[in-house]
N, C-alpha and C positions, 0 to 999 in steps of 0.2 A: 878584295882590294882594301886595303887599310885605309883609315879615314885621315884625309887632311884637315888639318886645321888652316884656316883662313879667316881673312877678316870680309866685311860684307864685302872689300873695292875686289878681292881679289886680289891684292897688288899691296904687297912686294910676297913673294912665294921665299916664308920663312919658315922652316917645320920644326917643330922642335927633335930633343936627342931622345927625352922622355916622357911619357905622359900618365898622369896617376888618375885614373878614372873613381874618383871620391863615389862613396855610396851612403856613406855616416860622416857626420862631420867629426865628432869622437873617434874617429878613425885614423883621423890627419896627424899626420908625426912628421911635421916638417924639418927637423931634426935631423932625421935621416936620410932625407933628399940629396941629391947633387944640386949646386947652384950654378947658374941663377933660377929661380922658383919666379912662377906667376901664375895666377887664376884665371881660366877661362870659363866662360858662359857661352851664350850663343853666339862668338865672333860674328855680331851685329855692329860692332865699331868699324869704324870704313876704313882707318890705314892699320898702321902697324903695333898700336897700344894694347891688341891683344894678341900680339903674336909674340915667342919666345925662340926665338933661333939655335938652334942648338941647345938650349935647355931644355928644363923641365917643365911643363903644365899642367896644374892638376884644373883638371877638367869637373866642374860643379853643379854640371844637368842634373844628376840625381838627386841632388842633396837639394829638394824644393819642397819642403813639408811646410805648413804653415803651424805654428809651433803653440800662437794665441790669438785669439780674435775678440775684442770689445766690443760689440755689435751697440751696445749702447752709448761708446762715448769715439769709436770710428777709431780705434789704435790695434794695430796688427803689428804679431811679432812673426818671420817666416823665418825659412832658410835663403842663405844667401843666392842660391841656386835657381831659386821659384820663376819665372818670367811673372813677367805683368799679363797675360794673358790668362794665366794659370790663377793668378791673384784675384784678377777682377771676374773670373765666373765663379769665386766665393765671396766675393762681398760687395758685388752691384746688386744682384737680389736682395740685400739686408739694406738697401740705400745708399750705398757709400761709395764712392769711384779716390784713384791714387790722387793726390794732390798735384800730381806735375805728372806729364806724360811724354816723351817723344814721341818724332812720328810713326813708330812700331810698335808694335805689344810684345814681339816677339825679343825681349830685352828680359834680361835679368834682374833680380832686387841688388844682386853683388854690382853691376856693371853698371846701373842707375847710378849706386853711388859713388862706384869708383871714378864716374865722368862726370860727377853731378851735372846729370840731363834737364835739360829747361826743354818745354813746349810753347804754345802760344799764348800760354798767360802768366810771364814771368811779370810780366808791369804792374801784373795784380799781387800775387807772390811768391815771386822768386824761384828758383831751382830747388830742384829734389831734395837736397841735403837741408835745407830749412826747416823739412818738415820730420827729419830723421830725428831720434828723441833717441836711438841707443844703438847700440853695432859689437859684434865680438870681433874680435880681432885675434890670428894668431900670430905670432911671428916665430922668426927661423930658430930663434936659439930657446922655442918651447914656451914660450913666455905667453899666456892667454889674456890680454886685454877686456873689459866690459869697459867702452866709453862712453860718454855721454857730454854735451855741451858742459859740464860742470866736472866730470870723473874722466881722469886721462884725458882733460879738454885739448892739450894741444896734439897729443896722436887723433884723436876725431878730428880736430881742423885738418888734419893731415892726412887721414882717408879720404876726405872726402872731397872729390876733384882730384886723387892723389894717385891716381890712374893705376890703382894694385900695387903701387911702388912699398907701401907700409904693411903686410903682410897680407894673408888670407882672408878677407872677412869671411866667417861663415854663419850669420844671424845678422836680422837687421829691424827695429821696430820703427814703424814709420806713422804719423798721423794724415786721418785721410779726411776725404772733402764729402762732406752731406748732399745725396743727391734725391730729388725727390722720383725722376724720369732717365729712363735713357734720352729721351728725343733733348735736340738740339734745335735752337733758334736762330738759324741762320740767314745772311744777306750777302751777297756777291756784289760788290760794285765796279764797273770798270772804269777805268783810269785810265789816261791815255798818255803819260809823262810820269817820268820820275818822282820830282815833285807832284806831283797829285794824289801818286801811293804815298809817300809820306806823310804829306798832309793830312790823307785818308785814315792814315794807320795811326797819327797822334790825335787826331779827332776819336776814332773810334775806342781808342784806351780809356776813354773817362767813362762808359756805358757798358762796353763788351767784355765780358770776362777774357776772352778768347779771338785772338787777331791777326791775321798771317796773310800775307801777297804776296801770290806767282807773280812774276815780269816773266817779259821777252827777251834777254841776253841780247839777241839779234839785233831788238829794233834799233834805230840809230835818228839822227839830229833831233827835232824836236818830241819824238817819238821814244828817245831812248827810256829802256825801265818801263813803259807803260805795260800793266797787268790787268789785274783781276785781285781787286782787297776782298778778302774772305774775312767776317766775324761772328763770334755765335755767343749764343748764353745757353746752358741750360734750360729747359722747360721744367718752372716751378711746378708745375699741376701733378699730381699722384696719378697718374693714369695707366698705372698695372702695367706698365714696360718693363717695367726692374726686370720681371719673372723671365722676359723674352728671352728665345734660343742665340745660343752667339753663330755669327757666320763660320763656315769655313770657304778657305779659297777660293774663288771660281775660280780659277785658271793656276796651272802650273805648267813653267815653262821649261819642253823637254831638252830641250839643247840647246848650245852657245850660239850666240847671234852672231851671225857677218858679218864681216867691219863695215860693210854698208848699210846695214841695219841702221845705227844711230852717227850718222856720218852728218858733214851738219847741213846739206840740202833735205834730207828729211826731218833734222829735228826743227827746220827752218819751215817748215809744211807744219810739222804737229803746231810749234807757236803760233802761225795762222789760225789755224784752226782752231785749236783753243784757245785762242781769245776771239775768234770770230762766233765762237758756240754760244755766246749770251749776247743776244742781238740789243735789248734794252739796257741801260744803263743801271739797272737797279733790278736782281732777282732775290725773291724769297722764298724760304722751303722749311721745312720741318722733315728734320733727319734722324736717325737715329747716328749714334754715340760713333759708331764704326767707321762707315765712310766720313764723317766728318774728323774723328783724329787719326784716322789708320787704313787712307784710300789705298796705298800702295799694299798693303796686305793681303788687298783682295787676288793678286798677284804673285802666287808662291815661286820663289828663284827669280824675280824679276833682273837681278844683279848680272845674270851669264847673260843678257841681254845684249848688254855690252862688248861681249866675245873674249876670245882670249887673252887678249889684254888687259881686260879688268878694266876699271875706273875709279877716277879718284874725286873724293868729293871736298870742295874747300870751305871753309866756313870763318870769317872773319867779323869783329867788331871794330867800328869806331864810334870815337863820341858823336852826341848829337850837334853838337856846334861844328860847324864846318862838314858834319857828316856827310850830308846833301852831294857837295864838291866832288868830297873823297868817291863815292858810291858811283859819281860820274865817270871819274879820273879810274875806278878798276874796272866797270863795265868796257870805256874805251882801250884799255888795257888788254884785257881779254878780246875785244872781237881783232884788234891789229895780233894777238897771239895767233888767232884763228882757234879760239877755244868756242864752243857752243854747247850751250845746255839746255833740256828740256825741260829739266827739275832745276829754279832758280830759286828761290823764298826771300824774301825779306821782311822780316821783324823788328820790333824795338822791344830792347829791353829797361827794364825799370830800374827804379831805386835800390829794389829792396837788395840785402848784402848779405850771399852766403856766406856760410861758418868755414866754408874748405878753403885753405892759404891758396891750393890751384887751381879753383874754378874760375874756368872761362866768362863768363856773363861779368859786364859792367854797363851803364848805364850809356845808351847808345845805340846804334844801328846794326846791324844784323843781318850780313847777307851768306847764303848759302846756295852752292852750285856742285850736280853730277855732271861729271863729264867722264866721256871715253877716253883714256890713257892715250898719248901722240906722242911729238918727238920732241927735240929738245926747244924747238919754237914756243911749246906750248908746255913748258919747266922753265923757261927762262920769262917769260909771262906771268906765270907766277911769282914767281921769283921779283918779279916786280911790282907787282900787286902787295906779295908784304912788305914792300919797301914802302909804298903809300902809305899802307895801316900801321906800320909803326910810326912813322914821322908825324901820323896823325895821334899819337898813342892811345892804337889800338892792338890788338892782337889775334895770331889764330889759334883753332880748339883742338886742344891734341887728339880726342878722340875721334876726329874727323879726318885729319892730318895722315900723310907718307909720303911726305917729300921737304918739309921746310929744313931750310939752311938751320946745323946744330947753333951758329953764330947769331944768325937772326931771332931764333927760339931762345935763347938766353939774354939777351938783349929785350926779347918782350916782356919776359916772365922775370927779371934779372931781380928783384924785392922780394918777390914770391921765392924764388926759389932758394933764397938766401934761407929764409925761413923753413923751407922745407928740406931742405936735403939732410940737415941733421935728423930731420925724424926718420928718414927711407931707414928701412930694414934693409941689411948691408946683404940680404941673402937674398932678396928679389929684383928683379930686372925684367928689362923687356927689349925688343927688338928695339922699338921706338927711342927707349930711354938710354940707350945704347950712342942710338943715332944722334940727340940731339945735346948729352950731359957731356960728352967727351970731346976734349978740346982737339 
């Protein structure tokens, strides 16, 4: 059976016409291609910004060599191809962990930066592309790029967060973060209102490198939002963990789940229960590195859980002033759609200000929700949800993203993208950019 390309939601089922499975980056003659051209990695993006519809994909699994390594000053050059998985069992033994991480390992160094991905300590600093120091670029008409914050500065603003629109990257040199331990110092606190993760979560930014609360989507009046604040540091002490084995899976899951699988009386059960599972107000553990940024990994395929319908996962910012409101106004938004999620997160992000013209993150709140795919109750829900986060001027994250109005997506991004569309290479495209750039 030939292989589909897919994004992690499953949804929308876009295949491309052709696909060039890279094995050299030297190899790449994008010249010769049919357009539109785009790069895929491990379609870990949840909607449609790596998918290519009738185009062409060249596909970049191979091409993950790690190309330089500075063990003493923590600067690694790879291929754009490498996951962060593959990355970090070469250089957490030597001390050093990526600067910024999503919630998988199972991500590309290409796709890091094409989305420049934030994890739980953007407050501290910033998104992936902050920490990128150089990236090759090809484009379609043969032209090889070396950019850097100062050389072709504005195609590097323009990679990055630039969701593969500006050609191939295939190199990418990043600076990474000194670690003494694998293990992690973490505290669980539960909150029982919205307001008190907030709270929780602007208190805990001045101490915790690393900060992130599950809510209940469900709960409702004075209860609504009420979670679980998770935050950690590093463990400064050298205690020979670096050297440790990395996990694989426990679990993979063989087949697509029933649509009563995650229907919302049982994700209405799992919230219960997990927030019932930490009975004291305050737990503390020492962890290793794994479950603390990459629990869902322990779960291979956990995504066809959802079934045949796939899922879509939304992810929105507003500022912190008024944010509070807004976060209320789309949690009640959602539950009258009849949407429910067991994966809800919310975050704040910080000051700091990446280099890429379309990266998502600005200074402000940060909520993220999976949901199983439904009908149009729950698209028009949505649909109203980004009507709150822009009037708030906020926005949502394309790599997240398969379903926002192309009107509304221009309307958020409408600065940005004034600035970027002259850089897109007229040869690459995507399903997404399809969807949302054309009037």
């Amino acid at each position: 059976m030939a292989k589909r390309y897919e994004s992690w939601g499953r949804f929308p089922d876009a295949q491309p016409s052709t696909v060039v499975d890279l094995a050299w980056t030297q190899d790449l003659e994008l010249p010769s291609l049919s357009s539109p051209i785009l790069a895929y990695g491990k379609g870990r993006s949840y909607g449609d910004v790596c998918l290519n519809s009738d185009g062409t994909l060249v596909a970049m699994e191979q091409c993950a060599r790690i190309l330089d390594f500075d063990r003493e000053n923590g600067v690694v050059t790879a291929e754009a191809g490498i996951s962060i998985q593959d990355l970090l069992r070469v250089i957490v033994p030597h001390g050093w962990f990526v600067p910024v991480t999503p919630g998988t390992k199972y991500v590309t160094l290409g796709g890091a930066v094409a989305n420049d991905v934030h994890g739980k300590n953007h407050h501290r600093v910033g998104t992936f592309g902050c920490h990128v120091r150089a990236l090759t670029l090809h484009r379609t008409d043969g032209t090889v790029y070396v950019c850097t914050p100062s050389q072709h500065a504005d195609v590097f603003a323009a990679t990055i967060g630039g969701m593969g629109l500006t050609g191939i990257i295939t190199t990418v040199t990043v600076a990474l973060l000194p670690i003494a331990s694998r293990m992690i110092d973490e505290e669980s606190i539960k909150a029982r209102s919205l307001r008190e993760v907030i709270e929780l979560t602007m208190a805990s930014d001045h101490d915790w490198d690393y900060t992130v609360s599950w809510i209940d989507v469900l709960a409702s009046g004075s209860s609504l939002g009420k979670g679980l604040v998770l935050r950690g540091n590093f463990s400064t002490v050298s205690d020979g963990t670096l050297q440790a084995t990395w996990n694989e899976p426990l679990l993979r899951i063989p087949f697509q789940g029933p649509a009563w699988l995650l229907s919302k009386p049982t994700i209405a059960l799992f919230n219960t229960v997990w927030y019932g599972k930490q009975f004291g107000r305050m737990h503390r553990r020492h962890i290793d590195l794994e479950p603390f940024f990459y629990p869902l990994d322990a779960v291979e395929r956990w995504n066809i859980l959802y079934g045949s319908r796939g899922m879509l996962q939304y992810q929105c910012v507003v500022p912190l002033d008024g944010g509070e409101d807004a976060m209320r106004r789309i949690l009640s938004t959602m539950q009258a759609g009849g949407i429910s999620s067991f994966l809800a997160v919310l975050k704040m992000f910080g000051a700091a200000r990446s280099p890429g013209i379309m990266s998502f993150p600005r200074p402000g709140l940060t909520l993220t929700l999976d949901m199983p795919i439904g009908g149009k109750r729950m698209f028009d829900a949505l649909d109203r949800c980004d009507e709150i986060v822009h009037e708030m001027g906020g926005r949502i994250y394309p790599a997240k993203d398969a379903r926002v109005n192309g009107a509304m997506f221009r309307a958020m991004y409408a600065d940005e993208l004034a600035q970027f569309r002259p850089l897109i290479d007229p040869g690459m495209s995507s399903t997404f950019w399809r969807r949302v750039s054309e009037e």
